[in-house]
N, CA, C and O atoms as CSV, one atom per row, in Angstrom:
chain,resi,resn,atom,element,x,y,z
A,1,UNK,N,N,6.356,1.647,-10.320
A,1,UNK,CA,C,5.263,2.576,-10.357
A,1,UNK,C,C,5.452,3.584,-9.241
A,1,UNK,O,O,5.763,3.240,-8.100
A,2,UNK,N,N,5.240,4.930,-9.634
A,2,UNK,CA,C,5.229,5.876,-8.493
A,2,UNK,C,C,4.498,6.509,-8.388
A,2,UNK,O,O,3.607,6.394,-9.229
A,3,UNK,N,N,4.314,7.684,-7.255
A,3,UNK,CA,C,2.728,8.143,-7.045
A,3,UNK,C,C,2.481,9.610,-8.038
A,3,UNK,O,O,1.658,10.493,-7.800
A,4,UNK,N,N,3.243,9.571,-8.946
A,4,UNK,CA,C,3.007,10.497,-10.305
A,4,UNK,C,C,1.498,10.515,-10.912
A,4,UNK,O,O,0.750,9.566,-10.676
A,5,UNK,N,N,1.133,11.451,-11.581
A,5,UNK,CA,C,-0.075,11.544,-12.411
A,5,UNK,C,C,-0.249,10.564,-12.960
A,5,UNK,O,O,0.773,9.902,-13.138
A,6,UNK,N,N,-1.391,10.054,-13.422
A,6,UNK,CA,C,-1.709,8.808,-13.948
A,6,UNK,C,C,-2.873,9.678,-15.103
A,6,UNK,O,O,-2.931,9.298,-16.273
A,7,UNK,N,N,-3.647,10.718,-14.659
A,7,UNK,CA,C,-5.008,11.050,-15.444
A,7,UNK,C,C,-5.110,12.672,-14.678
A,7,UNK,O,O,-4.648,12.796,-13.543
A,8,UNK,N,N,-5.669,13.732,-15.303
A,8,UNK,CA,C,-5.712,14.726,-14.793
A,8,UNK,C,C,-6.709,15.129,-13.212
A,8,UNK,O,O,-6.540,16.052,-12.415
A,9,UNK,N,N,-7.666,14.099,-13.217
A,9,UNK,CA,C,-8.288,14.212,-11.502
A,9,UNK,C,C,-7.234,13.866,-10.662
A,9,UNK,O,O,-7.679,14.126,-9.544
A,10,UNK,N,N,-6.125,13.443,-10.530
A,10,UNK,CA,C,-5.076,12.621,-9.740
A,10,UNK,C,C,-5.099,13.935,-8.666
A,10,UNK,O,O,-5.051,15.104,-9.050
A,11,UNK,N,N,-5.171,13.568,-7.423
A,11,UNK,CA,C,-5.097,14.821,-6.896
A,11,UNK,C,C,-4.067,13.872,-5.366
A,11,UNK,O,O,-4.670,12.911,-4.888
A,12,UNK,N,N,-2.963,14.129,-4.880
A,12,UNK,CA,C,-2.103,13.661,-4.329
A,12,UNK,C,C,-1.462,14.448,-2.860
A,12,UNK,O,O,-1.145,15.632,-2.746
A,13,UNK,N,N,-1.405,13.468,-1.921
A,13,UNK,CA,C,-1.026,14.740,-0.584
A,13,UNK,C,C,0.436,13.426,0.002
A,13,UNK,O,O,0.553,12.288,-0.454
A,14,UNK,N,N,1.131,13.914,0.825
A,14,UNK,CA,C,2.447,13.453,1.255
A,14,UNK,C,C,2.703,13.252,2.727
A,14,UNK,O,O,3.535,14.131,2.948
A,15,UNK,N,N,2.521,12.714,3.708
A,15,UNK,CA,C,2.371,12.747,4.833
A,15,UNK,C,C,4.090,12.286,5.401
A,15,UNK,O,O,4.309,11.192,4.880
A,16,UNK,N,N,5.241,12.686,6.187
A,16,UNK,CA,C,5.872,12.085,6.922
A,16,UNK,C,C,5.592,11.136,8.070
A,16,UNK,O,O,4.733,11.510,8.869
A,17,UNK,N,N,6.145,10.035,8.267
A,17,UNK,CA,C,6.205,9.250,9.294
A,17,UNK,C,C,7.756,8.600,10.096
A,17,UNK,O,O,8.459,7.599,9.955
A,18,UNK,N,N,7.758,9.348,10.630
A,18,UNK,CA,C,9.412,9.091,10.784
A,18,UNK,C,C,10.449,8.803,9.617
A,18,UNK,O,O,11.093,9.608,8.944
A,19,UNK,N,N,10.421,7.340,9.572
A,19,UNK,CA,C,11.739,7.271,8.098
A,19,UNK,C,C,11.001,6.990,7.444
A,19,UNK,O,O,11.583,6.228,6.673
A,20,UNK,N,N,9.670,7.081,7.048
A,20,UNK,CA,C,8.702,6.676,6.215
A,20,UNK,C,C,7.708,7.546,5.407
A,20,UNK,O,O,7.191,8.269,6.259
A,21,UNK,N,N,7.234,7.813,4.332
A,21,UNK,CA,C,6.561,8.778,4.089
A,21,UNK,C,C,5.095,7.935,3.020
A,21,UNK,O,O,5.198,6.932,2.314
A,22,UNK,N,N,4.120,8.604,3.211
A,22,UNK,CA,C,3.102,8.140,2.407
A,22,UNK,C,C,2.203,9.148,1.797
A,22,UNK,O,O,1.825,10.232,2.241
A,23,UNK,N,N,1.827,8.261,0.148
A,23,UNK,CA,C,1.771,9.321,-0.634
A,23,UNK,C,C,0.315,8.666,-0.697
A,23,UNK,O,O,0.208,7.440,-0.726
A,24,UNK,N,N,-0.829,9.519,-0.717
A,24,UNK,CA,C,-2.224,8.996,-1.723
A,24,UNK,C,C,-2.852,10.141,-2.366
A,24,UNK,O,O,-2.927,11.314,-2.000
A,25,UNK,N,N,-3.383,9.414,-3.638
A,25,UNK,CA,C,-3.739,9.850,-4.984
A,25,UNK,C,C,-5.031,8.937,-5.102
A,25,UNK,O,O,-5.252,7.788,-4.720
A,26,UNK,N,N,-5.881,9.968,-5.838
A,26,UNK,CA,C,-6.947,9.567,-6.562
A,26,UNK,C,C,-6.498,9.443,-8.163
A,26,UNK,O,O,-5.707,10.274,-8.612
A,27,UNK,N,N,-6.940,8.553,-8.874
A,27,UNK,CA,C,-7.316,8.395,-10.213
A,27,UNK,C,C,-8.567,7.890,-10.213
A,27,UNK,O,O,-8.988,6.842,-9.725
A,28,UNK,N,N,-9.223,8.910,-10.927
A,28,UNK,CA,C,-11.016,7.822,-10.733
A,28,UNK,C,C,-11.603,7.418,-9.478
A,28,UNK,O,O,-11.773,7.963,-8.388
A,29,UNK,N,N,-11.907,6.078,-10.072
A,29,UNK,CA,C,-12.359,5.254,-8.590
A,29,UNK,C,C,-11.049,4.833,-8.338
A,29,UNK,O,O,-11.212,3.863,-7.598
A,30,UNK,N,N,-10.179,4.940,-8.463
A,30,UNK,CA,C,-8.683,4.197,-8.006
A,30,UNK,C,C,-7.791,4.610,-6.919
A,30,UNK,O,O,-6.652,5.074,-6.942
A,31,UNK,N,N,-8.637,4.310,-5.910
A,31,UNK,CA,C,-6.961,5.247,-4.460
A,31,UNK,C,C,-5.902,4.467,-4.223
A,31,UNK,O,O,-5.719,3.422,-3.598
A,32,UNK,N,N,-5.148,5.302,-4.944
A,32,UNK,CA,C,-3.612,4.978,-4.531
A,32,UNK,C,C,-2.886,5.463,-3.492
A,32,UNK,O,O,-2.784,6.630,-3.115
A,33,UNK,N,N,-2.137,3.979,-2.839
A,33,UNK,CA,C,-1.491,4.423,-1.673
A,33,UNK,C,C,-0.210,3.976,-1.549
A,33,UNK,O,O,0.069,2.791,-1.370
A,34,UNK,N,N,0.812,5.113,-1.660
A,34,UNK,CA,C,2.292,4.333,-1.488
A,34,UNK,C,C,3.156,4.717,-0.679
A,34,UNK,O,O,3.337,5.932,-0.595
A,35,UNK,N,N,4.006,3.742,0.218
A,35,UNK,CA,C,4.318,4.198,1.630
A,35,UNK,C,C,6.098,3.689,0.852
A,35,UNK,O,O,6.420,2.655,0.265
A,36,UNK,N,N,6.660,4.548,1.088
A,36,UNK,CA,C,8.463,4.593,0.990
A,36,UNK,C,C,9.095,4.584,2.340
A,36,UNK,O,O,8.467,4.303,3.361
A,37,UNK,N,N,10.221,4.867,2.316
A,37,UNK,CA,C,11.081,4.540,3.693
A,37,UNK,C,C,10.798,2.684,4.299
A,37,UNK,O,O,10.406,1.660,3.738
A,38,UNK,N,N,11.302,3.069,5.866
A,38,UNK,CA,C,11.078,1.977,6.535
A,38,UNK,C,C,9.975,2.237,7.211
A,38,UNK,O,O,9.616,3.351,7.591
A,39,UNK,N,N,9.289,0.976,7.411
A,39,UNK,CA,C,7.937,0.718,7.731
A,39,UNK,C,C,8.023,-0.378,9.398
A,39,UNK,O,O,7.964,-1.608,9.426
A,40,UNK,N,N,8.141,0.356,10.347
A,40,UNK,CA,C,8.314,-0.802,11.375
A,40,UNK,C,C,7.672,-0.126,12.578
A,40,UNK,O,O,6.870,0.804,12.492
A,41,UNK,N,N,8.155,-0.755,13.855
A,41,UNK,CA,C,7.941,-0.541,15.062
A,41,UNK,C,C,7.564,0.973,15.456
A,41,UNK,O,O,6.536,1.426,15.962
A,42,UNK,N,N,8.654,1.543,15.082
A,42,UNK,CA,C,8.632,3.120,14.757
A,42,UNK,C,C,7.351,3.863,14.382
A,42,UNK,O,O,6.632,4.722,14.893
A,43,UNK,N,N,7.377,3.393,13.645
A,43,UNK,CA,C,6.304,4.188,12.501
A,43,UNK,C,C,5.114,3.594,12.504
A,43,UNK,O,O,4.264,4.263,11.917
A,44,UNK,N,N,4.693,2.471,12.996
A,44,UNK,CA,C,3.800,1.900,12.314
A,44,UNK,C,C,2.241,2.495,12.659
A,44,UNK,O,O,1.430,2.722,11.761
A,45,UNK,N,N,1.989,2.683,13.912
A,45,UNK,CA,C,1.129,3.683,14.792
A,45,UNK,C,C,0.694,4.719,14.301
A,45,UNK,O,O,-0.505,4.988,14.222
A,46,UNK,N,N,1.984,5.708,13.753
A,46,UNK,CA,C,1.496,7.041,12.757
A,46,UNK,C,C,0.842,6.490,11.388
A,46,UNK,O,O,-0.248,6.754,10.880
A,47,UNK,N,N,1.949,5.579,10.938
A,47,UNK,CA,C,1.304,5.078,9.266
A,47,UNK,C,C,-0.509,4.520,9.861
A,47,UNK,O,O,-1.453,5.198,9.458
A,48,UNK,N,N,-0.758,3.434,10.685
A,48,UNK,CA,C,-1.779,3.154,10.660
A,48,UNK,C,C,-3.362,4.032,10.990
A,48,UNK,O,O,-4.485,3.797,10.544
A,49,UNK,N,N,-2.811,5.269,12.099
A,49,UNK,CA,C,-3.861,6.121,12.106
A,49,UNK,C,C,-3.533,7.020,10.663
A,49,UNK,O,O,-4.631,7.566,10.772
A,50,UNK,N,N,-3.192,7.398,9.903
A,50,UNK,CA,C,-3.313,8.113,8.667
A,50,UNK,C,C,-4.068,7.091,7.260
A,50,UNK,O,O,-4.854,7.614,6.470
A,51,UNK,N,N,-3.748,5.946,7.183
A,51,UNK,CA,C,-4.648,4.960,6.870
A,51,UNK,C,C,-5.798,4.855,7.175
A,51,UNK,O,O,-6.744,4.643,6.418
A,52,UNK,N,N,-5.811,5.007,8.407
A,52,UNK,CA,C,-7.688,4.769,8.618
A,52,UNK,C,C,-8.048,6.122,8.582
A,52,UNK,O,O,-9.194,6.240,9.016
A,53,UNK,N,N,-7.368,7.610,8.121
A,53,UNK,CA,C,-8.171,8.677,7.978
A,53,UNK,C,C,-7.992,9.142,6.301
A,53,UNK,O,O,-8.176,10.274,5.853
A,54,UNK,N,N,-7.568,7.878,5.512
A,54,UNK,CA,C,-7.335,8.122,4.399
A,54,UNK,C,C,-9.302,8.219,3.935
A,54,UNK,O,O,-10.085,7.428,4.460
A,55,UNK,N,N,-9.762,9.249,2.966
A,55,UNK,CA,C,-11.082,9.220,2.395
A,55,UNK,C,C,-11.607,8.371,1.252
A,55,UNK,O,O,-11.457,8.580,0.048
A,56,UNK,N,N,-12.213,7.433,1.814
A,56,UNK,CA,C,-12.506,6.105,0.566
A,56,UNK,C,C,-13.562,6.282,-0.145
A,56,UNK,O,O,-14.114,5.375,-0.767
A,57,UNK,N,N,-14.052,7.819,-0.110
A,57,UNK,CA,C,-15.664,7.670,-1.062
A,57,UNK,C,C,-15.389,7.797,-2.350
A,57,UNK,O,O,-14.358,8.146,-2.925
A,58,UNK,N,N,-16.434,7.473,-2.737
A,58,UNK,CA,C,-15.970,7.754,-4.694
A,58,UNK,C,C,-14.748,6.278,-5.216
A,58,UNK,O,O,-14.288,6.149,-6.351
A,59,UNK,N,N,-14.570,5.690,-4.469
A,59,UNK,CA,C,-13.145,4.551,-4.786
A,59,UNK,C,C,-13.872,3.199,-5.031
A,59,UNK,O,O,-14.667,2.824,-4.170
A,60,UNK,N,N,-13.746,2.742,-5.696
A,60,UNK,CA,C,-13.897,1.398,-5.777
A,60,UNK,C,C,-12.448,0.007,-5.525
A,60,UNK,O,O,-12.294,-1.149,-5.133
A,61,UNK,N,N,-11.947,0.777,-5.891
A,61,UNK,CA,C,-10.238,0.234,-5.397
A,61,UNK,C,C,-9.291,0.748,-4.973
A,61,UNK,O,O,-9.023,1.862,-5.425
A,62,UNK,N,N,-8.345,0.115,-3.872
A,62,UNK,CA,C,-6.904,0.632,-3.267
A,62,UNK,C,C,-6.472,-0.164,-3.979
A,62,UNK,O,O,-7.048,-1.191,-4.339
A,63,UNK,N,N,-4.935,0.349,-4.412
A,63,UNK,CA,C,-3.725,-0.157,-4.711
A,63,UNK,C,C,-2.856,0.456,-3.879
A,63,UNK,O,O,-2.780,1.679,-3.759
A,64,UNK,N,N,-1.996,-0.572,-3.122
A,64,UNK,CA,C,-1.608,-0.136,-2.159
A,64,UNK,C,C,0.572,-0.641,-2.931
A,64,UNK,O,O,1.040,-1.760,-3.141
A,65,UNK,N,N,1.081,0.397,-3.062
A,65,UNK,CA,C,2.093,0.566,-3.968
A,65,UNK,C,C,3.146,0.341,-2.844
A,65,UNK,O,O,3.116,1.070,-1.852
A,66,UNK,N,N,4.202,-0.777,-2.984
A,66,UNK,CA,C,5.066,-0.891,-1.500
A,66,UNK,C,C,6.054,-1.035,-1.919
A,66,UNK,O,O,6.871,-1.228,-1.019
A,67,UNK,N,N,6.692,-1.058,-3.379
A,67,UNK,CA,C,7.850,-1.235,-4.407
A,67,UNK,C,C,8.810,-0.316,-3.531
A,67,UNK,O,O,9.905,-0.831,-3.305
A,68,UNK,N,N,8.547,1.252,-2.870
A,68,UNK,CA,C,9.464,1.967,-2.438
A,68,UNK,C,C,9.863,1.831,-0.778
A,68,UNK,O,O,10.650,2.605,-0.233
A,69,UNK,N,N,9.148,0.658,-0.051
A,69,UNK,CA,C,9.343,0.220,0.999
A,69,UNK,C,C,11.072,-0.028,0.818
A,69,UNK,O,O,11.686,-0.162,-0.241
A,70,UNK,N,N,11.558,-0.038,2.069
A,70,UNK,CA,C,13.164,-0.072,2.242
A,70,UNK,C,C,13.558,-1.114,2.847
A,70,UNK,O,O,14.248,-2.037,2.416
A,71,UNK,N,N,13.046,-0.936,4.003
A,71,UNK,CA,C,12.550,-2.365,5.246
A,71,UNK,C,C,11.134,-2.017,5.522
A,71,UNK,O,O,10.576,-0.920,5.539
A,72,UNK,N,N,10.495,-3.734,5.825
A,72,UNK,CA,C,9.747,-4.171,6.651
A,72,UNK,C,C,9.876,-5.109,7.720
A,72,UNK,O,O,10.339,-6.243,7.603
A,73,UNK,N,N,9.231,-4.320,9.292
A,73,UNK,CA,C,9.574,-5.634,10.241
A,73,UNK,C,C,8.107,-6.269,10.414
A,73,UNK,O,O,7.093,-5.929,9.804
A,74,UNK,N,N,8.278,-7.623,11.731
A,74,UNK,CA,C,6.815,-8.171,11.712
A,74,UNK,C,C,5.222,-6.837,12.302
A,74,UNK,O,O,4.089,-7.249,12.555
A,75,UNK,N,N,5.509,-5.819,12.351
A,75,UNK,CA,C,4.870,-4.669,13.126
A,75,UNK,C,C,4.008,-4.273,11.957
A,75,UNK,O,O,2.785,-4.312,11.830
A,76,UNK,N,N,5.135,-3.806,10.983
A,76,UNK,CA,C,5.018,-3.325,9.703
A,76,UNK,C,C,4.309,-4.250,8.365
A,76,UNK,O,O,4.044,-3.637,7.330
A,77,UNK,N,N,4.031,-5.717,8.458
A,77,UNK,CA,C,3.559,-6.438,8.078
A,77,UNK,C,C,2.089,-6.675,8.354
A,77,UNK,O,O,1.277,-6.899,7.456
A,78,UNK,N,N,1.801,-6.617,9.586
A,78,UNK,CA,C,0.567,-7.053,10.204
A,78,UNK,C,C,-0.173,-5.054,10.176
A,78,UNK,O,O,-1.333,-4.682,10.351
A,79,UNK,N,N,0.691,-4.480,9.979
A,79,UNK,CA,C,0.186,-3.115,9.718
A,79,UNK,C,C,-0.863,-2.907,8.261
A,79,UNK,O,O,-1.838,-2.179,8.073
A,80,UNK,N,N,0.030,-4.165,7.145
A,80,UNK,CA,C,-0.047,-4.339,5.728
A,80,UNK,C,C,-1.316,-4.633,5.686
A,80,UNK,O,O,-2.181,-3.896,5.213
A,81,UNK,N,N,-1.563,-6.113,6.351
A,81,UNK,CA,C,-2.548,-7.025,6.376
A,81,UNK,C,C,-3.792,-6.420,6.864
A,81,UNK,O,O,-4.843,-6.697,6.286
A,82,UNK,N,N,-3.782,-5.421,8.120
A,82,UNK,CA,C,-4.468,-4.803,8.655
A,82,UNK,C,C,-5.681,-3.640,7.711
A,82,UNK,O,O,-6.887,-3.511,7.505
A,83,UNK,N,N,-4.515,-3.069,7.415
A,83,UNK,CA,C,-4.931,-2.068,6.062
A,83,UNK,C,C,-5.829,-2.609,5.431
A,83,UNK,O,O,-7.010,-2.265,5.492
A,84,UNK,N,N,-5.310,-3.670,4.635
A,84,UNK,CA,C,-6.067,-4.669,3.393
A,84,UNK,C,C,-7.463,-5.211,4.132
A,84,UNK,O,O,-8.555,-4.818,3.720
A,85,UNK,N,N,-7.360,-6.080,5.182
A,85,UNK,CA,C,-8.657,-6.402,5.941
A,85,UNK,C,C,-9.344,-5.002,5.841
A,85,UNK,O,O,-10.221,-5.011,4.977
A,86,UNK,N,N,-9.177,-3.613,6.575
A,86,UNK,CA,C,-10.167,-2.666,6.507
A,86,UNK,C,C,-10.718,-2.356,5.054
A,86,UNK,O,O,-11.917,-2.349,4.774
A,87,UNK,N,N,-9.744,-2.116,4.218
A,87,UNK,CA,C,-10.260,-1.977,2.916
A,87,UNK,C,C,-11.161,-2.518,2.393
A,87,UNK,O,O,-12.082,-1.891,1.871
A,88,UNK,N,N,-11.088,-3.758,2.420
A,88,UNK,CA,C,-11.928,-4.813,2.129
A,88,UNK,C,C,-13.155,-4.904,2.873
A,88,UNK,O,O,-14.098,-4.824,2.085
A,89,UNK,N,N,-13.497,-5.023,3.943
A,89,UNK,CA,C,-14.410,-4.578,4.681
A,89,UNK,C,C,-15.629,-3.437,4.280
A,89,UNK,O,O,-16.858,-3.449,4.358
A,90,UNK,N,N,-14.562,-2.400,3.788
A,90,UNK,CA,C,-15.136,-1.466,3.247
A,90,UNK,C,C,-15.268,-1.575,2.024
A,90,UNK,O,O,-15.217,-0.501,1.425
A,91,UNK,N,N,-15.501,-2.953,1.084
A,91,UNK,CA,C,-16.253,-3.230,0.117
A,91,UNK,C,C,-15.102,-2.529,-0.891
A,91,UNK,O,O,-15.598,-2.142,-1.950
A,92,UNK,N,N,-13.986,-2.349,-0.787
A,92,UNK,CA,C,-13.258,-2.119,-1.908
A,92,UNK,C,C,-12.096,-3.050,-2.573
A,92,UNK,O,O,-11.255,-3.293,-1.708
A,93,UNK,N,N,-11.811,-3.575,-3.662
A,93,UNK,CA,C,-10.975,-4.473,-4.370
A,93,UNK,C,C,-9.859,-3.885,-3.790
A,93,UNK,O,O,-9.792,-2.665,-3.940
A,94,UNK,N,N,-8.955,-4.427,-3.160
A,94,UNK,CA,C,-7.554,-4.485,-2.954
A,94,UNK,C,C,-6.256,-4.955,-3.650
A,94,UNK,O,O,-6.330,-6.102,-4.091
A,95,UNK,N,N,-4.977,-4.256,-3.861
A,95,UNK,CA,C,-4.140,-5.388,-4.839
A,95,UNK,C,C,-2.901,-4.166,-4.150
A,95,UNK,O,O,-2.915,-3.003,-3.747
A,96,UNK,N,N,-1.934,-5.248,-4.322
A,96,UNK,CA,C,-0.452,-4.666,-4.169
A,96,UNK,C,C,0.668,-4.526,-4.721
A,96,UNK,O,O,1.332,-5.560,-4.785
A,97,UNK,N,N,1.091,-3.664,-5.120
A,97,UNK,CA,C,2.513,-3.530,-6.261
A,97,UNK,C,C,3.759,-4.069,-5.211
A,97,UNK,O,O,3.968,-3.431,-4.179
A,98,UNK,N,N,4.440,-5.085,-5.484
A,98,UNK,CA,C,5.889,-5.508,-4.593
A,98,UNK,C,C,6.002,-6.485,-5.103
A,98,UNK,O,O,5.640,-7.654,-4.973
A,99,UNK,N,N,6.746,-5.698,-5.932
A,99,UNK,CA,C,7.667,-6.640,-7.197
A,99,UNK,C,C,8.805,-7.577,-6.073
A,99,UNK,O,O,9.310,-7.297,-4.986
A,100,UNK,N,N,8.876,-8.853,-7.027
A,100,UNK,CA,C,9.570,-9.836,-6.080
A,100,UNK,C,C,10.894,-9.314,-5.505
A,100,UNK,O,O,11.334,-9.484,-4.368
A,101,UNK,N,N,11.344,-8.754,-6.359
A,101,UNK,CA,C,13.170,-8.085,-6.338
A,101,UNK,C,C,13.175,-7.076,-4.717
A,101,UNK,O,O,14.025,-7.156,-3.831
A,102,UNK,N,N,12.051,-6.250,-4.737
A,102,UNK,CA,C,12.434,-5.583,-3.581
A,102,UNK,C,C,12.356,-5.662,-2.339
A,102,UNK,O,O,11.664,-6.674,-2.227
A,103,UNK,N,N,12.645,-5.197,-0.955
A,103,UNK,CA,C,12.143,-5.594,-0.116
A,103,UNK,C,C,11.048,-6.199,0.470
A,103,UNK,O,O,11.048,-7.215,1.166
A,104,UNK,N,N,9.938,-5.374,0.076
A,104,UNK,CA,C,8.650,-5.643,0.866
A,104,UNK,C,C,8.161,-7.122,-0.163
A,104,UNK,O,O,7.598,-8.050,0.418
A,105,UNK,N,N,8.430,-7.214,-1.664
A,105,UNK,CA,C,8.113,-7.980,-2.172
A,105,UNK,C,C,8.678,-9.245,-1.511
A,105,UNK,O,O,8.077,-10.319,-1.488
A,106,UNK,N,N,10.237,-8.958,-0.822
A,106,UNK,CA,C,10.734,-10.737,-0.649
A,106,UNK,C,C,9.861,-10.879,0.212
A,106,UNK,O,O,8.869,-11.541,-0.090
A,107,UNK,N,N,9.976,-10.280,1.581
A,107,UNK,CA,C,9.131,-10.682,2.475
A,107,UNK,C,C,8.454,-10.957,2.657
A,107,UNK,O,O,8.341,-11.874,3.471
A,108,UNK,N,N,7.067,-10.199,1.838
A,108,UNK,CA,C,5.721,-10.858,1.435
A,108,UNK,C,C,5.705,-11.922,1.115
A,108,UNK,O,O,4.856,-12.661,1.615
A,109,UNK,N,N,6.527,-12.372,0.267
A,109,UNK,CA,C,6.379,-13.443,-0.392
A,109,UNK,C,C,6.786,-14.660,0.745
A,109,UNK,O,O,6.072,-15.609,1.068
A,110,UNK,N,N,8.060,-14.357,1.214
A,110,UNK,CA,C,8.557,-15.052,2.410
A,110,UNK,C,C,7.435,-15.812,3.318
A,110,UNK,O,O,7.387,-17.037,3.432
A,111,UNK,N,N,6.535,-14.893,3.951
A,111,UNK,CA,C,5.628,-14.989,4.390
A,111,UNK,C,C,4.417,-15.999,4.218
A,111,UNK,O,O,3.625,-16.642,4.908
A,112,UNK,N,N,4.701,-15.790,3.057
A,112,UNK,CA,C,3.093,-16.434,2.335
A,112,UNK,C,C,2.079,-15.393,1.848
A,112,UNK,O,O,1.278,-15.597,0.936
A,113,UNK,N,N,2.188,-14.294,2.525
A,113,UNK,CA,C,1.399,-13.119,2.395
A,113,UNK,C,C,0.626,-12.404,1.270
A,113,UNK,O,O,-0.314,-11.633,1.461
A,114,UNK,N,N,1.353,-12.901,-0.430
A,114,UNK,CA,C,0.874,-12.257,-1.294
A,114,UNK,C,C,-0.688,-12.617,-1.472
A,114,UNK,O,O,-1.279,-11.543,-1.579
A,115,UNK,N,N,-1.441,-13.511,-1.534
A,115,UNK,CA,C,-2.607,-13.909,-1.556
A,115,UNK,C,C,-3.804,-12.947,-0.890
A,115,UNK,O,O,-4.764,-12.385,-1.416
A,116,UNK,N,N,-3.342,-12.998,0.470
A,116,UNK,CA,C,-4.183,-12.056,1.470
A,116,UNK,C,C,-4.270,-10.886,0.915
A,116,UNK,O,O,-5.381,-10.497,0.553
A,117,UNK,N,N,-2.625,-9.721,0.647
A,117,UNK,CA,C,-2.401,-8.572,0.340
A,117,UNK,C,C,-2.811,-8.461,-1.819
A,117,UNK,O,O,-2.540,-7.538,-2.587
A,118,UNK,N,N,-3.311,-9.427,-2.032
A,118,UNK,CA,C,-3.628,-9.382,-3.345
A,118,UNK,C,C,-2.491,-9.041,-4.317
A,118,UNK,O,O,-2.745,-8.389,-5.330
A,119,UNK,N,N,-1.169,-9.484,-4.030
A,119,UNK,CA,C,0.423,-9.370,-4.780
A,119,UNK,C,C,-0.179,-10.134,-6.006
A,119,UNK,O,O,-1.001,-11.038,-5.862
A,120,UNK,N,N,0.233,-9.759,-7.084
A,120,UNK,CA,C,0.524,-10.536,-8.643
A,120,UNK,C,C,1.338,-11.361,-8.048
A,120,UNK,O,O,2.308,-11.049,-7.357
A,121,UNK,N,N,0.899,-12.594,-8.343
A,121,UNK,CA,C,2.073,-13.920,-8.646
A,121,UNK,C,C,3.608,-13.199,-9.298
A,121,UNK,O,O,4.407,-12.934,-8.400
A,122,UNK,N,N,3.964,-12.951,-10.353
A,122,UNK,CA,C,4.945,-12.572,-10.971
A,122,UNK,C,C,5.043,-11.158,-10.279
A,122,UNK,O,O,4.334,-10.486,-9.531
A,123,UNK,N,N,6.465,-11.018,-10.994
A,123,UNK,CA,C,6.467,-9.420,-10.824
A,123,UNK,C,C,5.417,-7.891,-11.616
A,123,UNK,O,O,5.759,-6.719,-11.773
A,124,UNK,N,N,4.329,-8.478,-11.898
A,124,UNK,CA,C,3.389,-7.772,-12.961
A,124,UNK,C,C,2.608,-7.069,-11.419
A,124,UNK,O,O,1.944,-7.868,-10.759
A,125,UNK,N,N,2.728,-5.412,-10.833
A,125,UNK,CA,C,2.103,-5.048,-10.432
A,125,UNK,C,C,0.344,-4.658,-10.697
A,125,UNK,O,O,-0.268,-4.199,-11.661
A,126,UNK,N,N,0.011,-5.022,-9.565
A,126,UNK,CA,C,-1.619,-4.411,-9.581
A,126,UNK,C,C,-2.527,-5.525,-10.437
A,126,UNK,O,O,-3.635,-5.073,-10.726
A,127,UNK,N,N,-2.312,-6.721,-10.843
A,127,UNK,CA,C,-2.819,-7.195,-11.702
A,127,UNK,C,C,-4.169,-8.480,-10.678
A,127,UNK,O,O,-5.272,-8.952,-10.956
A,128,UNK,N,N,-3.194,-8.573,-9.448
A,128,UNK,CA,C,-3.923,-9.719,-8.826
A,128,UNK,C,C,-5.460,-9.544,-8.648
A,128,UNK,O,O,-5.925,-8.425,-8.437
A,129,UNK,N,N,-6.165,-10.534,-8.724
A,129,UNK,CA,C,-7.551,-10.617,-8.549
A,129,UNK,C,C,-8.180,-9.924,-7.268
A,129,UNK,O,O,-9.395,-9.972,-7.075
């Protein structure tokens, strides 16, 4: 899945973060958020203040899209978790695309992590409860 049109409100902006870049889109109530490159030590500071100035009104759900992650270190993980706790907080359903095959998916999984970050069991993005 990529941060392409989904429905004609989709309205989408691109932020750099060192080797990392993040994309969010509205569909509906649906904010999508997908961070490519590497996600670590580096970066994680910029990615996390642009996260918390991402605009959650009108949303009833993040999907937070990590299929185009390259690497993740432990910085970049607890960055993940972090995210998801605020989201949630803020009363919105959370779920994560990281299909098992790719990076961020092994790791997650490695971890234990998919549960918290709301990963599909299988490789079926966005589906988790």
């Amino acid at each position: 899945m990529s941060g392409e049109s989904h429905a004609a409100d989709t309205i989408g902006t691109t932020t750099e973060h060192g080797t990392a870049k993040m994309t969010v889109a509205t569909d509906g109530s649906v904010l999508r958020i997908r961070l490519d490159g590497d996600v670590d030590l580096l970066n994680a500071t910029s990615i996390a203040a642009a996260l918390r100035g991402v605009d959650r009104a009108d949303n009833g759900r993040v999907v937070l899209e990590l299929s185009g992650i390259t690497y993740l270190d432990s910085v970049g993980i607890a960055l993940l978790v972090d995210a998801a706790r605020r989201f949630a907080l803020a009363r919105l359903e959370v779920s994560c695309v990281a299909p098992a095959d790719t990076p961020a998916g092994r790791i997650l999984r490695l971890t234990g992590l998919e549960g918290v970050l709301g990963i599909a069991p299988g490789d079926t993005p966005g589906v988790a409860g």
